[in-house]
Structure formats: C-alpha cells, structure tokens
C-alpha positions in Angstrom: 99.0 45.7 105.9 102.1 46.5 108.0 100.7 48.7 111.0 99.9 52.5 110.1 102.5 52.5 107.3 100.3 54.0 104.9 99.7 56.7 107.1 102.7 58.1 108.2 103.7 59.4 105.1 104.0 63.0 106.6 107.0 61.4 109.0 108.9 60.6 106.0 112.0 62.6 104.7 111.3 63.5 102.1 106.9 63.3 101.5 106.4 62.8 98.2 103.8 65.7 97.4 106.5 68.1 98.5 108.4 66.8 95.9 106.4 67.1 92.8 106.0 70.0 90.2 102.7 72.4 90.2 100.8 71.5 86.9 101.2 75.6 86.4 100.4 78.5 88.5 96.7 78.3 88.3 96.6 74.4 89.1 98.8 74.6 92.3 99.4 71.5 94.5 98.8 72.1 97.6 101.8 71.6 100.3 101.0 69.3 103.0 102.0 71.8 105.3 99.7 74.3 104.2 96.9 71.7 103.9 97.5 71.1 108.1 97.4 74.0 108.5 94.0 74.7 106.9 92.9 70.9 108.7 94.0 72.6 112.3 92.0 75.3 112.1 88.8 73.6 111.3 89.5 71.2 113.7 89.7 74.0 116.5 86.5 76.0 114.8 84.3 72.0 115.5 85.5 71.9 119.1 84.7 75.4 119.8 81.0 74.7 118.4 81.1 70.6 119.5 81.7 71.6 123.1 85.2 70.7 122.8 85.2 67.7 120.7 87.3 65.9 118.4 86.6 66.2 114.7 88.6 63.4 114.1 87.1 60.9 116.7 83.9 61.1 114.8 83.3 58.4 112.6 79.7 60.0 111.0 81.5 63.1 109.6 81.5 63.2 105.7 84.5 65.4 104.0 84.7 66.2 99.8 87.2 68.0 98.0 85.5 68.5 95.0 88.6 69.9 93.1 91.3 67.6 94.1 94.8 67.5 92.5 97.4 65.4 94.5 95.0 64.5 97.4 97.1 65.9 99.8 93.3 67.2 102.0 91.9 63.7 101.6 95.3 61.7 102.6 95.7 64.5 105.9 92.0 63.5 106.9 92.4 60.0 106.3 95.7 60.0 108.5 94.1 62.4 111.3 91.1 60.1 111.4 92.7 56.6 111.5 94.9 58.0 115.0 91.2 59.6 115.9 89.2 56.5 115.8 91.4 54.2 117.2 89.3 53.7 120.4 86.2 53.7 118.3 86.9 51.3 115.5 90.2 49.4 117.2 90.9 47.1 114.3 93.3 49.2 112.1 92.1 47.4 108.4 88.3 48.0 109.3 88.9 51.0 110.4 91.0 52.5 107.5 88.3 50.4 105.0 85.4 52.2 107.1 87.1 55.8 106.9 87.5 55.6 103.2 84.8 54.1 101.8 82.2 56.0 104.4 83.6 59.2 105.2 86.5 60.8 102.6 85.2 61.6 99.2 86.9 63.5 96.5 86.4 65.0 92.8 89.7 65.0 90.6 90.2 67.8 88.2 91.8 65.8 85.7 92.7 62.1 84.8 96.5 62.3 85.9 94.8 64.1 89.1 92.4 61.5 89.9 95.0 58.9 90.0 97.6 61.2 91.9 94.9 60.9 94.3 94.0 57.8 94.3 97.7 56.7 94.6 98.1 59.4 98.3 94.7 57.8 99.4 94.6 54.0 98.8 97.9 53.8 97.8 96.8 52.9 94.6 95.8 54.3 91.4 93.3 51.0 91.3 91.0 52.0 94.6 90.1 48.0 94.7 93.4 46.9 93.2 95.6 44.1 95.0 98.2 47.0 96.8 94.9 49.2 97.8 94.4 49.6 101.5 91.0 49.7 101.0 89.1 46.2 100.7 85.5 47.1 100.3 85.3 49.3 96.9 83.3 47.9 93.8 85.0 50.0 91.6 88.6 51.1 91.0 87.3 54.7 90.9 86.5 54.0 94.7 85.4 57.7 96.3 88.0 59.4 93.9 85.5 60.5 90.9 86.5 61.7 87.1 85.2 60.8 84.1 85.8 63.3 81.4 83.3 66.2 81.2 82.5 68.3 78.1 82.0 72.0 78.0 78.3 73.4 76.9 79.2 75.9 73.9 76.7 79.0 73.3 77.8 81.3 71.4 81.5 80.3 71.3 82.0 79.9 74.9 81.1 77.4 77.9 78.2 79.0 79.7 79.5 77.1 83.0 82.6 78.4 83.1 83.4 80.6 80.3 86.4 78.4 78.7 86.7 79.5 74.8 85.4 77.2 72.2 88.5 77.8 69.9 90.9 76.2 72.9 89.0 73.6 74.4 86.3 71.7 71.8 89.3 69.0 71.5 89.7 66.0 70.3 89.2 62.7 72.4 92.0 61.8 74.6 92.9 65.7 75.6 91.8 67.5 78.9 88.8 69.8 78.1 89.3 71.3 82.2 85.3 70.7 82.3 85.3 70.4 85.6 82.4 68.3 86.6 81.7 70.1 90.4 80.9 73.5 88.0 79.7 72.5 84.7 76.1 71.7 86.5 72.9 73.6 86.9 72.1 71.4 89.6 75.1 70.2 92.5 73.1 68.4 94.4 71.7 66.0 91.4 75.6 66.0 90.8 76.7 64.7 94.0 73.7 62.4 94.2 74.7 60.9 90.3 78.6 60.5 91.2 78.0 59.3 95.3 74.7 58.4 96.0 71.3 60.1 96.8 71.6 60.8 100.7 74.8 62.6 100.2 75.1 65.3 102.8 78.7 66.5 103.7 80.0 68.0 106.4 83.0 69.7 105.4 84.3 70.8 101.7 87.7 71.5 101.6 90.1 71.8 98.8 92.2 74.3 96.3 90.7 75.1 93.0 91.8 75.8 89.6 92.0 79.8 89.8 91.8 81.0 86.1 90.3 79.6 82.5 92.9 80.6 79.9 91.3 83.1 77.6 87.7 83.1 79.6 87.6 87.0 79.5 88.5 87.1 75.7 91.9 86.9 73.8 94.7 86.4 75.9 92.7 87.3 78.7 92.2 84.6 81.7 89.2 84.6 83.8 88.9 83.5 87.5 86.8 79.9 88.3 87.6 79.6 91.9 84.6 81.8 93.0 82.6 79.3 90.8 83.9 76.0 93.0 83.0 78.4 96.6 79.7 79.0 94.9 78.5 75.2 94.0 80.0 74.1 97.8 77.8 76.9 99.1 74.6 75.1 97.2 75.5 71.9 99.2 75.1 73.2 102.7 78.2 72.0 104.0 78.3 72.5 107.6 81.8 74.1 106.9 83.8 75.3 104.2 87.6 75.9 103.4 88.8 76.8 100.4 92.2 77.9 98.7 91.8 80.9 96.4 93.6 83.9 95.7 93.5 87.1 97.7 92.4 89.3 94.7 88.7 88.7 95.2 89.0 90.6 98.6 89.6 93.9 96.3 88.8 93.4 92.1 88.6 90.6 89.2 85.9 90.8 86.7 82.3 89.6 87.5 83.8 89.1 91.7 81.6 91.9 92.9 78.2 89.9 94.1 80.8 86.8 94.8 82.6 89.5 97.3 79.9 90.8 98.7 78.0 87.6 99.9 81.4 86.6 101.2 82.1 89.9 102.8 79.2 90.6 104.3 77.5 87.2 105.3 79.8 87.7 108.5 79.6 83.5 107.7 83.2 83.5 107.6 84.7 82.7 111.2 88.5 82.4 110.2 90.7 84.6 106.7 94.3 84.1 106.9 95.4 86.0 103.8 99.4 85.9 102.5 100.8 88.9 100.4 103.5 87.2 99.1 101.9 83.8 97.0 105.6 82.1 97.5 105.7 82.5 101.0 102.4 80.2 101.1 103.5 78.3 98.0 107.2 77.8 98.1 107.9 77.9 94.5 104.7 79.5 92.8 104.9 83.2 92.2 101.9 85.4 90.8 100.2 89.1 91.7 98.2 89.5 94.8 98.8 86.4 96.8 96.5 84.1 98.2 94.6 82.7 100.9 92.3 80.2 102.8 89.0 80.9 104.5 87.1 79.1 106.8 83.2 79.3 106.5 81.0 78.4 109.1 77.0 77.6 108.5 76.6 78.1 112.6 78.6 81.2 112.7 77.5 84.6 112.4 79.8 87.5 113.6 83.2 89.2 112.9 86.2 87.0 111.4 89.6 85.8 113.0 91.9 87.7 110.5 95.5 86.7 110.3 97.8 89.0 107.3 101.3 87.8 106.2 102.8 90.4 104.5 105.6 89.3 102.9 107.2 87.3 105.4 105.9 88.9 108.6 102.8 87.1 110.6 100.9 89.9 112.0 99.0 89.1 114.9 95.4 87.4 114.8 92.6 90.3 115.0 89.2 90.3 115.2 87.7 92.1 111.5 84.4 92.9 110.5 84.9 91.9 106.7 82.3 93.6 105.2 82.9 97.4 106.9 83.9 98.4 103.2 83.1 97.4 99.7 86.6 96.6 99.5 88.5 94.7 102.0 91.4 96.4 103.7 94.3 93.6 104.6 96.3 96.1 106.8 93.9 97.1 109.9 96.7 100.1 110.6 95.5 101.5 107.6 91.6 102.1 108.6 91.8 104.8 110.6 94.1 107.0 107.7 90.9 105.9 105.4 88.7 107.1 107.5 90.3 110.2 108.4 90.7 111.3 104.6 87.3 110.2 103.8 86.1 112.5 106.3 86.3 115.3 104.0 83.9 113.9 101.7 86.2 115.4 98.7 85.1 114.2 95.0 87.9 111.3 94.2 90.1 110.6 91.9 88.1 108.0 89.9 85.7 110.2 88.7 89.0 111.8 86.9 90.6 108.7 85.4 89.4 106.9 81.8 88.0 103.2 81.7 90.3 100.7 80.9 91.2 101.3 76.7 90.5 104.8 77.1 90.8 105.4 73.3 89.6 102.2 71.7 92.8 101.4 71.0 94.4 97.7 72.6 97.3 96.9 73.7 98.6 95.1 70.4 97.2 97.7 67.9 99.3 98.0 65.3 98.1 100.8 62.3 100.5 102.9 63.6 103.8 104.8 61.8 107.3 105.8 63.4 107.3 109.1 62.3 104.7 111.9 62.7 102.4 112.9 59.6 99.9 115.2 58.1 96.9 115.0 60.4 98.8 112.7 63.1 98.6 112.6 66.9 101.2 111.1 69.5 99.9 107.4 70.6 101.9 106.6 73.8 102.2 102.6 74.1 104.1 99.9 74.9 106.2 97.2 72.9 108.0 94.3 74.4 107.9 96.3 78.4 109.5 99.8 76.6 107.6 102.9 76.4 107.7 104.5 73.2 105.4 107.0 71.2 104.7 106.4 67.9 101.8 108.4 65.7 98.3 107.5 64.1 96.2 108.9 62.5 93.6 110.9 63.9 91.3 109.3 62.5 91.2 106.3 63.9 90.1 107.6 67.5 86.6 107.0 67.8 86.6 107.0 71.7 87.0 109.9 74.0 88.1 112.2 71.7 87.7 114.9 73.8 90.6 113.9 75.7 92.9 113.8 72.4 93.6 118.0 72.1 94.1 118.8 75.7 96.9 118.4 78.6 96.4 114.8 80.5 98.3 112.8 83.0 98.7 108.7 81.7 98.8 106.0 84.3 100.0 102.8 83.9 97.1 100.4 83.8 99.4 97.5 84.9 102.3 97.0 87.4 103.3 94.1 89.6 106.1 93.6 92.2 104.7 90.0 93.2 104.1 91.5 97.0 107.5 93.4 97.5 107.6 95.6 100.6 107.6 98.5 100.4 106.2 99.1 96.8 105.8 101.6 94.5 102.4 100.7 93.9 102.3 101.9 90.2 104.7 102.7 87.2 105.8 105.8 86.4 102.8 108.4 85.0 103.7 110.7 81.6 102.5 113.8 81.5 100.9 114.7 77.7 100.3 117.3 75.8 98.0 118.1 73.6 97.5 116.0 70.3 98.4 112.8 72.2 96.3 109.6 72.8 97.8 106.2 74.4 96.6 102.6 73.8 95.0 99.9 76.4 98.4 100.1 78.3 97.8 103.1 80.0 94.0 105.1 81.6 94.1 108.7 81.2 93.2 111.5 83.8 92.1 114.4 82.8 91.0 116.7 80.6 93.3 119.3 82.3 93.6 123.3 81.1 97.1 123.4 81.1 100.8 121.6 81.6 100.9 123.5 84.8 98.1 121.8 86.0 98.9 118.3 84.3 102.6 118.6 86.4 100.5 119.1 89.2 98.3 115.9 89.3 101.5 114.5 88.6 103.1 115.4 91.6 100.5 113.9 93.4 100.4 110.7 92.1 104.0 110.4 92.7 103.3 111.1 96.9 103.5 108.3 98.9 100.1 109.3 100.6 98.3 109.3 96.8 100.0 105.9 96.1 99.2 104.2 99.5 95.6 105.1 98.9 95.8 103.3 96.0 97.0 100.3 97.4 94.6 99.7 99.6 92.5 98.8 96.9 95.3 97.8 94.5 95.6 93.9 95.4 96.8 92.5 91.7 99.0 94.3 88.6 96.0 96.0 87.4 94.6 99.7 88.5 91.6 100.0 86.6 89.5 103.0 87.9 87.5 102.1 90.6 91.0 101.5 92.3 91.6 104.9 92.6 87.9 105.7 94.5 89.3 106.6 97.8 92.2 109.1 96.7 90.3 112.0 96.8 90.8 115.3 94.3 92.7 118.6 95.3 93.2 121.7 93.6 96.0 121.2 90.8 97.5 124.7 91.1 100.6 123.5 93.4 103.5 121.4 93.7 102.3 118.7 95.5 104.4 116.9 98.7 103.7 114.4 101.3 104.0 116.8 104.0 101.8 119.1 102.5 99.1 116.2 102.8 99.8 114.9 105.8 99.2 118.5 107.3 96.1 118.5 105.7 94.5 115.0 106.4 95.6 115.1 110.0 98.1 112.1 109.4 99.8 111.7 112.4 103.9 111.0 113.5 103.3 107.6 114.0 100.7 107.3 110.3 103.4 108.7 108.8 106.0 106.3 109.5 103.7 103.5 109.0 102.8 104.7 105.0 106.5 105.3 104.6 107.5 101.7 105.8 104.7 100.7 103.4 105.1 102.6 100.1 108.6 103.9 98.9 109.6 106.8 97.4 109.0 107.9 93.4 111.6 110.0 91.9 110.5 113.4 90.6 110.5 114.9 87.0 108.7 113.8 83.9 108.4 110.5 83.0 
C-alpha cells in the first residue's frame, strides 16, 4: 500500500464521483461535496453531546448507509477516520483493515451500485480481491451487501413499497429496485441476517431512491424515501441523516403521519433545506428541492434551520418544526400567516374541488371538436395547450352540480423548478355555465354569477392570494388542502393587493418582502 493513497481521493483534480452521470433524477449520486457537508455537521452535533470529542478518533463507532449508490458517505468516513485514528491504531494497513471491516457498513441499491461502492471503498469491486485495501474479508461482498431482492405481490402491487406488478415481476438478470433495507417486516432480523446478530449502529446516513415509478397508479410515481427514514428509525441509531426531497415538509401522498412524527418529535437538531434541487445537485433538476436532516436520539428541542433559496444562504435560525401542520421554509413569512389567520375567516379550500373534480383524467379521450345536441364545454389540456372541446353530458357522473353554474378553474399543476420570484400557479379560466374540465384543472365554486366568478378571479391573481398559497405549495401540484390558509372574502369587488394589505394589516416592510417573493399576474380572462 503506498501511504494514504487510497484515501486522498478528495485531493485529486478531478474525483471521480463528480464525474459520473445520476442513474436518473430519483437515483441521484450524491456529490462529495454535499456528502461533507452532511459528515461536518454530524461531526459538530457528537462533540456538542461527547463533551467536545472527535467522532472520528473513535474506533467503536459503527456507520451504515443502507441505500448506497456510489459510496461516496462510506469512502468520506473511511477517509475522515483513517487521519482520526492515527494516534490510536498507528499502523496505516491495520488501521484501514480495522475501520472497514469493524466500523463502515453499507447496503447497495442495485448490482452496478454495490460494486460502484465497493470500488470508492476498497478500491475494488472484489472487497478480498488482490488490489483491495482491505486484507481481512471472507467474502468479496465484504461490508458492501446486495443480493437481488424480489418484491411481495398482493393484489398487483408490492406491499413493501408499492412498485406495480406489471413493471417489475421481471425476468432473471433485470433490477426489480426491491430494495432489501424496506422490503422487511422486521429491520433488525435484516441487519442481523446480512451483518451479524449484535449489530447496533451508531449513525445511518445515506440518499435514497425518492420515487417508485407508477407506485400511485398509471403514470403516477410514488415517494419511498420516507420508507428508508422509517426502517432507520426501527434501528435506534444514535443519529440519523438522510437525503430526501423537501416536499415532505408540505404534501405527497400517504406523508402526513411520516410528517408529523418528523415535525413534531422536536428529534431533529439540524434541517438545511435547498429550494432550488440544482443548486444542491449541480446538474439534477426536479420540483420542490431537497434537503438533509440530522436526527438526534439525545436531542429534544427546536431545530438549527438553514433555507437556500435559490442561490441565497439565509442565515441559520433556531425553528420549532412542528408550530404548523405544514412547515413554513421562509421564517419572514410567519408573522403575515398569523396575522391573516387572525380573522378566523372560512378558507379557500372549503371552495375548491378534489383533485378530478368531474371524474374525468387527464388523458380522457370520448370527447368531439365541435359542440352538439346535449353537449357541455370540457376545458383540458393536450400536449401543455389549453383547449376546450365538448362531451357529452352524459358522461359526468361527478359533481354535477358544478356543471350549470359560473366557476373559476385552477390549474392543478405548475412548476418553475424553484425560480424566484414565482408565479406560484398558471393562469385560472373563468367558466360559464355548461362547462366541466378534466383532471388538469380543480374547480372553485359554485358561484351565482360571472360577476362574482371575475371576482374570485381577481383574487387569485393578487400576489397576497398566491403567496398564501405558496407557503404550502412546495412541488407542481396544488391539490386543495394547499389552498387552506387563503382565507374567503366577499366576491362582489374587484379585488387588488392593496386592498388586502389594508385589510390584513400587512405592513411597508411585509409588503416588499411578498413582492420580492411572488411576481405579478397579468389581468383579464384567461
């Protein structure tokens, strides 16, 4: 072995896991920058609880990623504990051969992963091969576990993780993305099966897979990372750090008792959240951002919250997570919440249509181009246009009380990938009477007449109504309970920001700040 060669690949111009692609935007390798990041904080968080200590000089401490892609968290531990516990262990081989085969352990999400891995740890894809830097394994697996996992079908679906039948019961020699750390009823019976029966770690770290393609039906995705924080959680990890994307702080399907126990368990000592995915993930672009979070099993108390918006590092604050059901990223914006909620008005999501307000989806299709006997307008969308076609009355079967009246649609979906300021959502459409719209669009309303319909509009297009919205708005999607702090007014006017800021009390200074945040809507019918 030539000195610490294998572990100074972070000196080197280029590192080779800056270099290589992201398997896709759900499987994102982690930069080593960011991973150094997430290292030097939990470094700081054990000598503020180890009266000052160094993580690193401790040979006893056990680490597992148990999602690991390019082993960039294992390789950064390795390296931080082979300077650590030089005065410890002073021979560099039995040191290196101790630190791997006793303290850094790691689960690969894949095949090509697990030997990505293997190759940044041992430097070797063959952990007790001749070029390994480890010389005590009995297996070429070494710590770095996969063996291909198969999903458990009921139904037509994996009741682990929710993967569809249809796309992943393949054929021997294809990924299924059973991922072995949450495709257990039992973790700890895992880790004891893959590791060894007195497995206790004392820190998980690691980036998870975010989404199962077509998990929430058709070409709907459905979120796994809460899965991965969930299993770690069974382990009892002295600390925790994870990767996942900031939309659990606000939506996502089935996230609500996941965002509670996370919000609320006041477990979590350090959240540094990014708007703007690319500007944590150079590269990788996708709605609502993401971020890491450090949990604690010692700690109990208010989080160290640091926001990146866009490209702007706010200052580190002290938050209490779980103050609303909904986390707010932007601290200015608490006291405007507050101040409007003081009113105790009935709001706006008590106005607004579930998601497919009619029955109808996004690719229906029994539609015609031209009106007909006994036809009503549907308002939809074909290839990003907005168009209105006509079907037949018919074939409404879902709130069809809403089909002969005046109504305001909203978009249901619109991203700008973090952008500052934002519009927050796509132009609404007034409709008249004898109008429906498919999935694309939720529908508020009924309303007595146009006059009142061009009112609502008006407010939606205010920036006060739309920066209420965002505050709950993290991803493309504004299903209804987005809208549950914009309260209701009266819809007989014409409405205008500085009407409402009269009325809420929003200060000079508010004002600015929602107008650096949200930018202006042009008027007239959309």
């Amino acid at each position: 072995m030539n000195g610490q060669a294998g572990f100074t690949l972070r000196g080197r111009n280029p590192d080779v896991l800056t270099c290589i692609a992201n398997l896709s935007n759900d499987e994102v390798f982690t930069p080593p920058g960011f991973a150094n990041r997430m290292l030097d904080t939990l470094a700081e968080a054990w000598a503020a609880d180890h009266e000052g200590a160094n993580l690193w000089a401790d040979s006893t401490v056990r680490f597992l990623d148990p999602c690991t892609k390019s082993g960039v968290f294992l390789r950064e531990i390795t390296a931080r504990l082979t300077t650590g516990l030089a005065d410890e262990i002073p021979d560099l081989k039995a040191r290196v051969d101790h630190i791997l085969t006793k303290q850094v352990f790691g689960i690969g999400i894949t095949h090509l992963t697990s030997l990505l891995a293997r190759r940044s740890v041992y430097c070797s894809k063959h952990a007790k091969g001749e070029h390994s830097i480890a010389t005590s394994f009995d297996s070429d697996d070494g710590n770095i576990w996969f063996e291909r996992m198969e999903h458990t079908w009921v139904r037509g679906r994996c009741r682990y993780c929710g993967a569809p039948q249809s796309i992943f019961d393949r054929e021997e020699g294809l990924e299924t993305h059973a991922y072995a750390f949450i495709h257990t009823d039992d973790i700890k019976a895992r880790i004891a099966e893959l590791f060894g029966g007195d497995m206790q770690f004392d820190v998980i770290i690691g980036n998870p897979p975010y989404q199962m393609k077509g998990g929430a039906g058709g070409s709907s995705d459905s979120s796994i990372y809460h899965l991965f924080v969930e299993q770690a959680l069974q382990l009892e990890p002295r600390y925790l750090s994870m990767v996942i994307p900031s939309r659990w702080m606000a939506g996502g399907r089935g996230m609500d008792n996941f965002r509670k126990t996370m919000l609320t368990g006041q477990r979590i000592s350090h959240l540094v959240d990014y708007t703007k995915m690319s500007t944590a993930f150079p590269g990788v672009d996708f709605e609502g951002g993401v971020g890491y979070f450090l949990w604690s099993r010692e700690y109990e108390g208010d989080a160290q919250y640091t926001l990146f918006q866009g490209e702007e590092r706010h200052p580190t604050i002290a938050r209490d997570l779980g103050a609303h059901d909904t986390f707010i990223r932007d601290h200015r914006a608490l006291g405007i919440l507050e101040r409007v909620q003081a009113f105790r008005e009935p709001t706006m999501d008590t106005a607004i249509s579930a998601d497919t307000p009619f029955g109808l989806a996004t690719n229906f299709s029994n539609y015609r181009d031209t009106p007909f006997r006994g036809s009503v307008a549907l308002y939809r969308t074909d290839r990003g246009r907005r168009v209105v076609a006509h079907i037949a009355r018919s074939d409404i079967k879902k709130n069809t009380h809403l089909i002969d009246c005046w109504k305001v649609f909203l978009p249901e979906a619109y991203g700008e990938r973090g952008a500052i300021p934002a519009l927050v959502l796509g132009p609404s459409i007034v409709a008249p009477p004898a109008s429906v719209c498919t999935q694309s669009y939720l529908v508020a309303g009924p309303l007595a007449s146009e006059r009142e319909a061009n009112s609502l509009q008006s407010y939606i297009k205010t920036r006060f109504f739309r920066f209420l919205v965002s505050l709950r708005k993290i991803t493309q999607h504004a299903l209804r309970s987005t809208y549950s702090w914009v309260p209701q007014q009266a819809w007989d006017r014409t409405w205008t920001d500085e009407i409402l800021y009269g009325k809420y009390g929003i200060t000079r200074e508010e004002q600015s700040y929602i107008e650096s945040m949200i930018r202006p809507m042009e008027n007239g019918n959309e």
